[in-house]
N, C-alpha and C positions, 0 to 999 in steps of 0.2 A: 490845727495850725501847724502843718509840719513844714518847719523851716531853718534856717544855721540858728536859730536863738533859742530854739528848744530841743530837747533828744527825751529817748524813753530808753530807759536801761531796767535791768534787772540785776540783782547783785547778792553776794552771799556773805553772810558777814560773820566773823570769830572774831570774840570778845576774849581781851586779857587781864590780866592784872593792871595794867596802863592804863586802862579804857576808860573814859570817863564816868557813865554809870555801869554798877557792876549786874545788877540784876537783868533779864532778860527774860521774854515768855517761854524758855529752854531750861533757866535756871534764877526762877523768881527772886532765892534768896542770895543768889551771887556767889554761893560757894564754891563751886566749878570754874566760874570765871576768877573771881579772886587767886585761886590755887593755879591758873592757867598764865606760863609765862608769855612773853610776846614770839619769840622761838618756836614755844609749842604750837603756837597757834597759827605763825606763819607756817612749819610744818605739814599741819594737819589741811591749810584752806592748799597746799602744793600739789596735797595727794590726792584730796577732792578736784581740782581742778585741774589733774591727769586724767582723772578717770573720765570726764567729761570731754578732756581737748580730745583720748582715744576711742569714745566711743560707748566703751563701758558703763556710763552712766550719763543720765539728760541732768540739765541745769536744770530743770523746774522741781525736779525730783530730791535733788541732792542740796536744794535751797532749803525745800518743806519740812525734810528732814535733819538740816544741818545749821542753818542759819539762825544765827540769834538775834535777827532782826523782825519785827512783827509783820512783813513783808516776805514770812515763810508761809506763811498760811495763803501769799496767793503766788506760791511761786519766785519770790524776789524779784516780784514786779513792783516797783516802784513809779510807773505812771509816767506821764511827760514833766520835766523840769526844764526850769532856763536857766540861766547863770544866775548866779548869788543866791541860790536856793538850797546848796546843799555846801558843804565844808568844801572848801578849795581847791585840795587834790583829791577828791571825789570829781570835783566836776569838771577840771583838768582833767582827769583820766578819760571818760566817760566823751569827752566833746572828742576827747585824740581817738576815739575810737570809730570802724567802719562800722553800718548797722551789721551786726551775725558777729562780729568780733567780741575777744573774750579779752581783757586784759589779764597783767602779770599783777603782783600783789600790791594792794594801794590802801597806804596806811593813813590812816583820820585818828583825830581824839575818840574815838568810837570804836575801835578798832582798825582789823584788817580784812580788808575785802576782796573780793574779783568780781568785776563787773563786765556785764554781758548787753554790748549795744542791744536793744532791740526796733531802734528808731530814731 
């Protein structure tokens, strides 16, 4: 059903001290995220997501490896959603976006992301 009411994005996510929970299949017991400010972390998703806009590195790679979302393990593919399915400015981001486009950093009670239209 590809139409204006659903999209499929993929996205990568860095977890902070803010973040609502702290653990993640990255860092089960939360200590890394705990000890991680939101600075750092908007920081860190910056430079990952240089290395992608130039080339340097693929979004699927640097999801698998980087994302504390359990949606690393297929790439930070999170599948088709429609509105009112994911946090607000997740999906405000996400619907503003062309499909192949990457957004700039887009902050949830979950952390901070960059998401990557794929549909």
């Amino acid at each position: 059903m590809a139409s204006e009411h659903q999209v499929r994005a993929s996205h990568i996510l860095i977890k902070h001290e803010g973040s609502r929970r702290k653990a993640s299949w990255k860092d089960p017991d939360g200590r890394i995220i705990s000890a991680t400010t939101r600075d750092a972390a908007v920081s860190e998703l910056r430079s990952l997501r240089d290395d992608i806009v130039s080339g340097k590195a693929h979004f699927e790679e640097v999801a698998s490896r980087y994302s504390h979302c359990s949606s690393a393990k297929r790439g930070g593919d999170l599948g088709r959603f429609g509105r009112g399915q994911m946090q607000k400015p997740f999906e405000d981001a996400t619907f503003s976006l062309k499909v192949g486009e990457i957004s700039d950093i887009v902050d949830t009670d979950s952390g901070v992301h960059i998401i990557l239209r794929t549909g």
